[in-house]
MIZATOR-416321 format. One line per field, with one value per atom (N, C-alpha, C, O): residue number from 0; atom name; x, y, z. Coordinates in Angstrom, 1 decimal. Example, Ala and Ser with C-alpha at 12.3 -4.5 7.8 and 13.67 -1.06 7.14 Angstrom:
# MIZATOR-416321
n [0 / 0 / 0 / 0 / 1 / 1 / 1 / 1]
atom [N / CA / C / O / N / CA / C / O]
px [13.2 / 12.3 / 13.2 / 14.2 / 12.8 / 13.7 / 12.9 / 13.4]
py [-5.7 / -4.5 / -3.3 / -3.3 / -2.2 / -1.1 / 0.0 / 1.1]
pz [7.8 / 7.8 / 7.8 / 8.5 / 7.1 / 7.1 / 7.9 / 8.0]
This chain:
# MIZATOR-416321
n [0 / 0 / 0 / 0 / 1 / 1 / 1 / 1 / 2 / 2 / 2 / 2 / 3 / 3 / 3 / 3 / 4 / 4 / 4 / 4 / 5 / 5 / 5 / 5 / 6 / 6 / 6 / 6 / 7 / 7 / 7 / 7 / 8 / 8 / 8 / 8 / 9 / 9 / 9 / 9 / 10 / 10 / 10 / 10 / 11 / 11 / 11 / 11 / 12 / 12 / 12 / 12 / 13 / 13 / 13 / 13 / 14 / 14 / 14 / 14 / 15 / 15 / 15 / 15 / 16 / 16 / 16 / 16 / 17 / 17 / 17 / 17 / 18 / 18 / 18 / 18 / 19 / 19 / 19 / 19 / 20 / 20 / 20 / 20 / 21 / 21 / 21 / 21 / 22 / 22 / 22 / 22 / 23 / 23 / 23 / 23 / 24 / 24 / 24 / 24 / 25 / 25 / 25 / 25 / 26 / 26 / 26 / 26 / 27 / 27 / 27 / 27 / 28 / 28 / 28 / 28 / 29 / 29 / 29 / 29 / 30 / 30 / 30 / 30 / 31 / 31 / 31 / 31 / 32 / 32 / 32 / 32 / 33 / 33 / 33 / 33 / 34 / 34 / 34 / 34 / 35 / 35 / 35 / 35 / 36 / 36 / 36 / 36 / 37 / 37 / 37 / 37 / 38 / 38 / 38 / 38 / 39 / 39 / 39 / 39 / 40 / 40 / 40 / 40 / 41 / 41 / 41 / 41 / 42 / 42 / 42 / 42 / 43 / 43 / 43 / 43 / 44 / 44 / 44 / 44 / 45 / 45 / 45 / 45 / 46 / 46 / 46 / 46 / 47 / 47 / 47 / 47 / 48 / 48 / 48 / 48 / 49 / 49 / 49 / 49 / 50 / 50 / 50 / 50 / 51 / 51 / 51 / 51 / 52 / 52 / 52 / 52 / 53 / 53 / 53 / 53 / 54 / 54 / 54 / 54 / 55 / 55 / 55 / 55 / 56 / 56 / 56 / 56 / 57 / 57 / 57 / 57 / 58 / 58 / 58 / 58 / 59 / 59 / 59 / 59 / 60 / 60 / 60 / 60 / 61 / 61 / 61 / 61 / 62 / 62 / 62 / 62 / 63 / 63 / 63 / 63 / 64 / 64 / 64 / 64 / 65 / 65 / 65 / 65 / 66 / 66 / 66 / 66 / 67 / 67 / 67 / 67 / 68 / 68 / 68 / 68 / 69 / 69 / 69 / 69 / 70 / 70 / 70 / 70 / 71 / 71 / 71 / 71 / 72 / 72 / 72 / 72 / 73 / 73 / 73 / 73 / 74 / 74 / 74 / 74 / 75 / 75 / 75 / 75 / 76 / 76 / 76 / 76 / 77 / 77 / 77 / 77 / 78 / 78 / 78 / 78 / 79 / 79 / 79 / 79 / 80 / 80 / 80 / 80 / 81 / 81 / 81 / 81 / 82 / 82 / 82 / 82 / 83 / 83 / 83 / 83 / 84 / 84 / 84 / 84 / 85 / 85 / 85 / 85 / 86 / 86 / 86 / 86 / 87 / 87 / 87 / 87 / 88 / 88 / 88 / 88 / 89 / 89 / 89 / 89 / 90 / 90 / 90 / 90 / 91 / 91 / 91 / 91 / 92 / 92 / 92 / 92 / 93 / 93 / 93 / 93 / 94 / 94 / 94 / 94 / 95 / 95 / 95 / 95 / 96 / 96 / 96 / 96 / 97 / 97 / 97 / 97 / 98 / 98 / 98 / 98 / 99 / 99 / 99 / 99 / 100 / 100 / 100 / 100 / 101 / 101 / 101 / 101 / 102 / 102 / 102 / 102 / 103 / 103 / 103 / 103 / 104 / 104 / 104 / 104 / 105 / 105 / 105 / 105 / 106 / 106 / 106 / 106 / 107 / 107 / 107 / 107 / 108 / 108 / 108 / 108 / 109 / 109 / 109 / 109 / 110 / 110 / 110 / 110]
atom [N / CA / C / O / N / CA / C / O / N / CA / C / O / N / CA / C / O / N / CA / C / O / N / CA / C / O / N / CA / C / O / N / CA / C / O / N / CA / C / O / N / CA / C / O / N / CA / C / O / N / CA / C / O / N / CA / C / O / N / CA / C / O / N / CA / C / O / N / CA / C / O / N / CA / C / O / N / CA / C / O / N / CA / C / O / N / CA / C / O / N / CA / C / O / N / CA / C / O / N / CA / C / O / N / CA / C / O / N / CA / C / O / N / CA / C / O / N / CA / C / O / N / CA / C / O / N / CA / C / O / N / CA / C / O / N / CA / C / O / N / CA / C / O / N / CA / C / O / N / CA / C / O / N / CA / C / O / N / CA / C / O / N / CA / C / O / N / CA / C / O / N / CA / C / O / N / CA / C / O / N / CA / C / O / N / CA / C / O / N / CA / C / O / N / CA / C / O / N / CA / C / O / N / CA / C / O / N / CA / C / O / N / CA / C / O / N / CA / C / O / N / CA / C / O / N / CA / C / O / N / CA / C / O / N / CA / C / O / N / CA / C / O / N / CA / C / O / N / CA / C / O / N / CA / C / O / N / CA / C / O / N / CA / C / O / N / CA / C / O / N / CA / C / O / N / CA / C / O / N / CA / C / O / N / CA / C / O / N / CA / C / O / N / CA / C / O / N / CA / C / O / N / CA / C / O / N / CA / C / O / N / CA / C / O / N / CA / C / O / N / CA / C / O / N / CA / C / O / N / CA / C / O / N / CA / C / O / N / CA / C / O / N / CA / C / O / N / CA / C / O / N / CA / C / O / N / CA / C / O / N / CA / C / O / N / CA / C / O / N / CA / C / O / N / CA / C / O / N / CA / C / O / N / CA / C / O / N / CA / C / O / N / CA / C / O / N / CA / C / O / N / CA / C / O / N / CA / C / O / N / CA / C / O / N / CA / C / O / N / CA / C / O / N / CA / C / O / N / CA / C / O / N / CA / C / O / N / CA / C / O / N / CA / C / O / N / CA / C / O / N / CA / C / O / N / CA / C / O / N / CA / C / O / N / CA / C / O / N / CA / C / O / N / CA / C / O / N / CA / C / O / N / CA / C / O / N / CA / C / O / N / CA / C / O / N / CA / C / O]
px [0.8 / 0.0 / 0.9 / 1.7 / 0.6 / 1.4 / 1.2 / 0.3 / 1.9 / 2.1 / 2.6 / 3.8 / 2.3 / 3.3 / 3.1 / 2.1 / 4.3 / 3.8 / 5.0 / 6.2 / 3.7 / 4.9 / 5.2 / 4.7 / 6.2 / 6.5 / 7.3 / 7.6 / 7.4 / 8.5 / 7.6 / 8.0 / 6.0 / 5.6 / 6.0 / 6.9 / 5.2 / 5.1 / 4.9 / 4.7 / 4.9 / 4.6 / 5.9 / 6.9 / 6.1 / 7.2 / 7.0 / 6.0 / 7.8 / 7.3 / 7.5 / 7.7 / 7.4 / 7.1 / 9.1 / 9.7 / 9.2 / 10.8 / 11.8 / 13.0 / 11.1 / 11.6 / 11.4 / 10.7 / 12.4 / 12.9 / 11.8 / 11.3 / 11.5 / 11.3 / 11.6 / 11.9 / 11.5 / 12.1 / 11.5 / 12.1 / 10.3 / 9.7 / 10.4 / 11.2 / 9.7 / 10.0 / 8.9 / 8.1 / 8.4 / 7.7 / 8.5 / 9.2 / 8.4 / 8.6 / 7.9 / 6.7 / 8.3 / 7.3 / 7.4 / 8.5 / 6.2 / 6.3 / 5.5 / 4.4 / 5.8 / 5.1 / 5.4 / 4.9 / 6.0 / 6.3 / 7.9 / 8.7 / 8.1 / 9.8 / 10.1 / 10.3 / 10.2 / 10.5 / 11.5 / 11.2 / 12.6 / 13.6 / 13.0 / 13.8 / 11.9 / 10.9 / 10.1 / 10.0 / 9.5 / 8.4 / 8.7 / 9.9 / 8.0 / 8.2 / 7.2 / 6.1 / 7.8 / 7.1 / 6.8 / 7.3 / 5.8 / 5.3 / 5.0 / 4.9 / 4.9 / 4.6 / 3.1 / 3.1 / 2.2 / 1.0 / 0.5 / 0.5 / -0.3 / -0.7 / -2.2 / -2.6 / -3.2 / -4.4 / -4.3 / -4.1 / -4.3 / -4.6 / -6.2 / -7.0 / -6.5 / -7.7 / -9.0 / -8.9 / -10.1 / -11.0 / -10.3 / -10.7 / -9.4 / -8.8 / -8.7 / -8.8 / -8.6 / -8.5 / -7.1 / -6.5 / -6.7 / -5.4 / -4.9 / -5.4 / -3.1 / -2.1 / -0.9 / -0.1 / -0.8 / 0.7 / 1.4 / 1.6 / 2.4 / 3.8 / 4.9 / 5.4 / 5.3 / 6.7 / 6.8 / 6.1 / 7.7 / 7.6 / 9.0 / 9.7 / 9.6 / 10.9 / 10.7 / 9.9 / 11.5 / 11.3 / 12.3 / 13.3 / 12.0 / 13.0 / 14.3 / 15.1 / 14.9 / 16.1 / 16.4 / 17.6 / 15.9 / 16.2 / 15.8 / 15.9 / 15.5 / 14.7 / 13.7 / 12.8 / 13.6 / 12.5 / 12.3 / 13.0 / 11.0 / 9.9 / 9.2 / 9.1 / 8.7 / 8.3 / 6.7 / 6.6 / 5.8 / 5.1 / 5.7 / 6.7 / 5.1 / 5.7 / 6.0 / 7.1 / 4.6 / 4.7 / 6.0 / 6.2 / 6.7 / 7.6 / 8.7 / 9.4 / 9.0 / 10.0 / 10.8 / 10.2 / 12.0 / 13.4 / 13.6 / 14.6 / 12.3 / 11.8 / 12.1 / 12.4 / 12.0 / 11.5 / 12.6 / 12.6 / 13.2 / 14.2 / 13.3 / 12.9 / 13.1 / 12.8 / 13.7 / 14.6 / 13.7 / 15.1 / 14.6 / 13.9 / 15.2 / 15.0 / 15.7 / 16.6 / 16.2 / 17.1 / 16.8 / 16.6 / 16.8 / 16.0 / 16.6 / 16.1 / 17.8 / 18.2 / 17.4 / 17.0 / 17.0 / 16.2 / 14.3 / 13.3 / 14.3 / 12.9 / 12.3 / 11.6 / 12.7 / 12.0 / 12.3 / 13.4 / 11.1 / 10.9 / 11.5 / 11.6 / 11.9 / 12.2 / 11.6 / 11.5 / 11.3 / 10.8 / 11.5 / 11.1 / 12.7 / 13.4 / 12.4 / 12.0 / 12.0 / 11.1 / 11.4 / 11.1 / 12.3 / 12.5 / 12.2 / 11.2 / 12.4 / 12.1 / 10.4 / 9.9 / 9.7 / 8.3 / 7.4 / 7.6 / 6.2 / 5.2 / 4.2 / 3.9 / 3.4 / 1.7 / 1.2 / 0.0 / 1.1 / 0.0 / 1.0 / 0.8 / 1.7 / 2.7 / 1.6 / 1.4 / 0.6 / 0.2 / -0.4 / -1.1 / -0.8 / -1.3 / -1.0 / 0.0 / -2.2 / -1.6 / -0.5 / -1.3 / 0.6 / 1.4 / 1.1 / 0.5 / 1.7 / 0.8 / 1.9 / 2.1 / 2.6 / 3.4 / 2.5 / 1.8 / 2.6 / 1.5 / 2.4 / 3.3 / 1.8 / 2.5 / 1.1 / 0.5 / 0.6 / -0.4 / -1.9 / -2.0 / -2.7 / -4.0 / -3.6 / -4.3 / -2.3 / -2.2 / -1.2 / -0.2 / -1.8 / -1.4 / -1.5 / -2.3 / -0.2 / -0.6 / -1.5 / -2.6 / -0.9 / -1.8 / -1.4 / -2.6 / -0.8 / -0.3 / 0.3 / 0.2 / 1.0 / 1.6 / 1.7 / 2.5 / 0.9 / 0.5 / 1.7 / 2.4 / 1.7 / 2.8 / 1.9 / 0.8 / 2.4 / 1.5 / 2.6 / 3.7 / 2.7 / 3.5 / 2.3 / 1.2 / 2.6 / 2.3 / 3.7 / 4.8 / 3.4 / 3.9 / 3.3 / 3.7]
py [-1.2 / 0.0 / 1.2 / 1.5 / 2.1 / 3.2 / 4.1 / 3.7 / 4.8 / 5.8 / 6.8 / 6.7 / 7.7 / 9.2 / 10.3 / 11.0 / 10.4 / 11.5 / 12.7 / 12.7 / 13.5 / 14.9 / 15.5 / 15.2 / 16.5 / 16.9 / 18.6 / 19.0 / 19.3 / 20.7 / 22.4 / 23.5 / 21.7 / 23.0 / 24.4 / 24.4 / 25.2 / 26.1 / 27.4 / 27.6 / 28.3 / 30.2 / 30.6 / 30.3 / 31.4 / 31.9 / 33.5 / 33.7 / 34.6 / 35.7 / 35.4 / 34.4 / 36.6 / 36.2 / 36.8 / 37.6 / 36.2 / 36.1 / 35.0 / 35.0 / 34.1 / 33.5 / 32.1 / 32.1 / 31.0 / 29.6 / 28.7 / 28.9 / 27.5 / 26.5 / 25.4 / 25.5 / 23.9 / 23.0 / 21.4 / 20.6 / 21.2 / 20.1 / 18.7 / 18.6 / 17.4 / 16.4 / 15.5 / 15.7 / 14.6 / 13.6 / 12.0 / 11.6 / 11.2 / 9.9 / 9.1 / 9.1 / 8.0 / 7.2 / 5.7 / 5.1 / 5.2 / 3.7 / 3.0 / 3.5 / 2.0 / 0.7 / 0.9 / -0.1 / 1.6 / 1.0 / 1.0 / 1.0 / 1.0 / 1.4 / 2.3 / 2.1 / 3.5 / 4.9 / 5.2 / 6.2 / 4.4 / 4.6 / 4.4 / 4.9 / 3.9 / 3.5 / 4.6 / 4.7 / 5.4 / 6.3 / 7.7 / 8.0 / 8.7 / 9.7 / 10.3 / 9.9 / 11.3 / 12.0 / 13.3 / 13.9 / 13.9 / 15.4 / 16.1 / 15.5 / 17.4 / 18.1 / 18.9 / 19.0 / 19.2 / 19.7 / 20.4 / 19.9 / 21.8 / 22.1 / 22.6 / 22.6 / 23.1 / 23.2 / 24.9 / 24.7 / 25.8 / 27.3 / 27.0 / 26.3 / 27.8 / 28.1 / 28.6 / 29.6 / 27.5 / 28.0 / 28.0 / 28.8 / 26.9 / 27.3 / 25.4 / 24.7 / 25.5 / 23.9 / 23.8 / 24.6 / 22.1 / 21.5 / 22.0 / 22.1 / 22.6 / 23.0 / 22.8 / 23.3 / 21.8 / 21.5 / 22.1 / 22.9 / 21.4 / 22.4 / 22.1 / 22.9 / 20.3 / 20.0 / 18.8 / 18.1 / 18.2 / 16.9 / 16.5 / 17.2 / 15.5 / 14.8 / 13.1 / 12.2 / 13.1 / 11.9 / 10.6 / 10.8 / 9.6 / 9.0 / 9.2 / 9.1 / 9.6 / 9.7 / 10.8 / 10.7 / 11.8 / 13.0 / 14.4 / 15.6 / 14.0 / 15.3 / 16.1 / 15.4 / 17.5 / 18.1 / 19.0 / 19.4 / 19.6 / 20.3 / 21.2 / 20.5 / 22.1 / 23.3 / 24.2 / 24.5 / 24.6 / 25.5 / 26.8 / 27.1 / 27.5 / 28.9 / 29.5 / 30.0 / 29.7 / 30.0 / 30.0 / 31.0 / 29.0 / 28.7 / 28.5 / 28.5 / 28.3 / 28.5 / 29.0 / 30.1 / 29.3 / 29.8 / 30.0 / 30.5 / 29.4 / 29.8 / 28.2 / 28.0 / 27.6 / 26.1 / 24.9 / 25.0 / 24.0 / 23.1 / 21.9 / 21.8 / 20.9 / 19.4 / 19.0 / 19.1 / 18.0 / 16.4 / 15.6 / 15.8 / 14.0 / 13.3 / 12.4 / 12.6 / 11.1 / 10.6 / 9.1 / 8.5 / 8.7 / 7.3 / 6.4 / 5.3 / 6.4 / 5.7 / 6.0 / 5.1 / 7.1 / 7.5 / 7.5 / 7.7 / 7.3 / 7.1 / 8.1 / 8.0 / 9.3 / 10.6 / 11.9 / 12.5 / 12.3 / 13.5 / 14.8 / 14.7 / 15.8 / 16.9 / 18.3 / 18.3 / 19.3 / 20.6 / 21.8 / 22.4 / 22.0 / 23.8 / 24.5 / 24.2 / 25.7 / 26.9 / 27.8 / 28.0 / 28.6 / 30.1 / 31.6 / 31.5 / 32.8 / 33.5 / 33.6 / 34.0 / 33.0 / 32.7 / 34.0 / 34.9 / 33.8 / 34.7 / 34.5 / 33.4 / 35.7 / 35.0 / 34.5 / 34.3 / 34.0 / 33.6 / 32.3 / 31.8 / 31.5 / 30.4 / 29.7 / 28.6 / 30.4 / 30.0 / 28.7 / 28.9 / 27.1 / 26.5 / 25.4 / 25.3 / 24.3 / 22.9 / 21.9 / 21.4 / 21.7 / 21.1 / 19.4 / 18.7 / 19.0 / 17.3 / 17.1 / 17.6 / 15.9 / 15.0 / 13.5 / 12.8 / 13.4 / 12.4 / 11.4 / 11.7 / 10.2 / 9.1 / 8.7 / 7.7 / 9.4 / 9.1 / 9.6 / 10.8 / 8.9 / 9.2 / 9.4 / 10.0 / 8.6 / 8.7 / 10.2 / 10.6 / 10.8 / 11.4 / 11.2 / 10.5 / 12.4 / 12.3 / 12.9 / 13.1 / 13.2 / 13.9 / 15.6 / 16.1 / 16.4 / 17.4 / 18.0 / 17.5 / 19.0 / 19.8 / 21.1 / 21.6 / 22.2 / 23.6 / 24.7 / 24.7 / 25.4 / 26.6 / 27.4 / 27.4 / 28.3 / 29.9 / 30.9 / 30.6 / 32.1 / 32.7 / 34.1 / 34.2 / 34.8 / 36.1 / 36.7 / 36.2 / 38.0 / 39.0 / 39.1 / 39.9]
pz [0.0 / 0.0 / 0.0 / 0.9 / -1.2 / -1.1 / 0.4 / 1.2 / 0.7 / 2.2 / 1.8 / 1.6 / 1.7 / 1.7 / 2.7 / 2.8 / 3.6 / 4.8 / 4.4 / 4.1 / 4.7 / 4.4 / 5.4 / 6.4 / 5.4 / 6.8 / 6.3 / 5.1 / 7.3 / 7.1 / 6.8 / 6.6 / 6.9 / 6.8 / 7.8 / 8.7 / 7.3 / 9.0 / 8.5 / 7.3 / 9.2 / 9.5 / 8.9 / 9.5 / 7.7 / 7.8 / 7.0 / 6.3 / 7.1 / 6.9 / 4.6 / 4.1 / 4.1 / 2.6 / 2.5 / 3.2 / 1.7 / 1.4 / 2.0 / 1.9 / 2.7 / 4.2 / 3.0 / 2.0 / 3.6 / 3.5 / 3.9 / 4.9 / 3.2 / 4.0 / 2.9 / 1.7 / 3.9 / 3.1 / 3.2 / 3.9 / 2.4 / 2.7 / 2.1 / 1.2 / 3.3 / 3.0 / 2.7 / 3.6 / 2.0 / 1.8 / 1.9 / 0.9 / 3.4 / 3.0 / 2.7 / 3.2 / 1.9 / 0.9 / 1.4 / 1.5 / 1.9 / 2.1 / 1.3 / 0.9 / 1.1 / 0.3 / -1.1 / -1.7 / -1.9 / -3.2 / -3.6 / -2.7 / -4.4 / -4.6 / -5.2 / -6.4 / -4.7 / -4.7 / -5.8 / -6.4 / -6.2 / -7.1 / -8.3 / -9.1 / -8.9 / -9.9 / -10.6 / -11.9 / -9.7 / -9.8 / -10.3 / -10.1 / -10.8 / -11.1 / -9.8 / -9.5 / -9.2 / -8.2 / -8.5 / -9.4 / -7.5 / -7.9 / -6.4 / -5.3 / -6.6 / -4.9 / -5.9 / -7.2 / -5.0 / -5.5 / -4.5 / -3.3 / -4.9 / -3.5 / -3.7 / -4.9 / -2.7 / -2.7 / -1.7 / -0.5 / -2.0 / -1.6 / -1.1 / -1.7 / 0.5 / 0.7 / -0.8 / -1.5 / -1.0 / -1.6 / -3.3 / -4.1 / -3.7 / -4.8 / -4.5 / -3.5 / -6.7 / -7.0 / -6.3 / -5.7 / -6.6 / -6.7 / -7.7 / -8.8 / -7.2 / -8.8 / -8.6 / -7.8 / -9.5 / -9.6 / -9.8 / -10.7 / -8.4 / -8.3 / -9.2 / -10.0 / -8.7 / -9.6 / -9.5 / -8.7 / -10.5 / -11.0 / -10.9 / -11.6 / -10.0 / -10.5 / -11.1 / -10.6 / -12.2 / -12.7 / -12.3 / -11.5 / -12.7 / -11.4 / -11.8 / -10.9 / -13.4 / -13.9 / -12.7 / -12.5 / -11.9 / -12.0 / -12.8 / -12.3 / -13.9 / -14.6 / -13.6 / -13.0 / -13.4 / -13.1 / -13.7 / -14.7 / -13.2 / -13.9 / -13.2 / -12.2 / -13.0 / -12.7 / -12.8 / -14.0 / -12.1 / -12.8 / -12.8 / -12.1 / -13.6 / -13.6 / -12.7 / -12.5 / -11.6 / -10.8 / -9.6 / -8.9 / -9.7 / -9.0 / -9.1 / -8.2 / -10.9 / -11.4 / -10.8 / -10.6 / -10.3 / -10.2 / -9.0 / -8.6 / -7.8 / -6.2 / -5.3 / -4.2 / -6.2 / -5.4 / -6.5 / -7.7 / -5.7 / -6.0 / -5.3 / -4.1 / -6.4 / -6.1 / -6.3 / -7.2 / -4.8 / -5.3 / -4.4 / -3.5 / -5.1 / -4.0 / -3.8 / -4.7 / -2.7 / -2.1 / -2.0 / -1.0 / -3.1 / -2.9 / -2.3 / -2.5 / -1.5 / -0.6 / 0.3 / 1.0 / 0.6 / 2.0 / 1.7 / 2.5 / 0.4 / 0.0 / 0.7 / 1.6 / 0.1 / 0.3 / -0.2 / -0.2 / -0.9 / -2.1 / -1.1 / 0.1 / -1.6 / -1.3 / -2.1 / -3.3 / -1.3 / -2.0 / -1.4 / -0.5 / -1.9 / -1.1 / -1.7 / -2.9 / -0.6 / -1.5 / -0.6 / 0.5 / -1.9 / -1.6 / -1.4 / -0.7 / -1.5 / -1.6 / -2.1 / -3.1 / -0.7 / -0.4 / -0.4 / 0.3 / -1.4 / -1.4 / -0.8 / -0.4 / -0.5 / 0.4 / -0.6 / -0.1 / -1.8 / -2.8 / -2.6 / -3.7 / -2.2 / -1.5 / -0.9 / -1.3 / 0.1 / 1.2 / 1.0 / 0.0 / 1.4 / 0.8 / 1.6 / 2.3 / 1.5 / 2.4 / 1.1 / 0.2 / 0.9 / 0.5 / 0.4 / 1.2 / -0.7 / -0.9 / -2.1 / -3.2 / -1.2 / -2.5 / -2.9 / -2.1 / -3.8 / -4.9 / -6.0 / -6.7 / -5.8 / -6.6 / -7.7 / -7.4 / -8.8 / -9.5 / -8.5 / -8.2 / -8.2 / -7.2 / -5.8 / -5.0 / -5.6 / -4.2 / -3.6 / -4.2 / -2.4 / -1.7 / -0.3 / 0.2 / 0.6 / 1.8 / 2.6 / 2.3 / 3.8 / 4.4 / 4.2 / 4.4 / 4.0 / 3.5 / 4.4 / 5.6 / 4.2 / 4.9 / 4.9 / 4.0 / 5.9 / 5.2 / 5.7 / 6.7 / 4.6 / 4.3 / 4.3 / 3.7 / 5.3 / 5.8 / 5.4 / 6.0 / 4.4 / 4.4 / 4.8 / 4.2 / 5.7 / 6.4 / 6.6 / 6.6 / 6.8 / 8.0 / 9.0 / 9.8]
């Protein structure tokens, strides 16, 4: 059974760091192409970024040149650096293997 728990959200002011993790149980992680996706209060699901298992990644605009995906498949877990953070950031965070996701993890950017 797939598992994905995410972790690393939190409060941070807009320009400010943070750096999520997703660990993956039950399938074999070195196989899979992974993605981070997030859901904004009152707004659909929108994809953030895609690493493929070669390593290739992928980007929305939005985030383009802000946020670095990697992952560690020794340690069977996705990664998202996201930088220089905006309030339109704000959002519960969700790494996804096809239909499956976890429980999410929300990024609040305020002042």
């Amino acid at each position: 059974e797939v598992q994905l728990v995410e972790s690393g959200g939190g409060l941070v002011q807009p320009g400010g760091s943070l750096r999520l993790s997703c660990a993956a149980f039950g399938f074999t992680f070195s196989m899979y192409d992974m993605h981070w996706v997030r859901q904004a209060p009152g707004k659909e699901l929108e994809w953030v970024s895609r690493i493929n298992k070669d390593g290739t990644t992928f980007y929305a605009n939005s985030v383009k040149g802000r946020f670095t995906i990697s992952r560690d498949n020794a340690k069977k877990t996705l990664y998202l650096q996201m930088n220089s953070l905006k309030l339109e950031d704000t959002a519960v965070y969700y790494c996804s293997l096809g239909s499956s996701r976890g429980q999410g993890t929300q990024v609040t950017v305020s002042s």
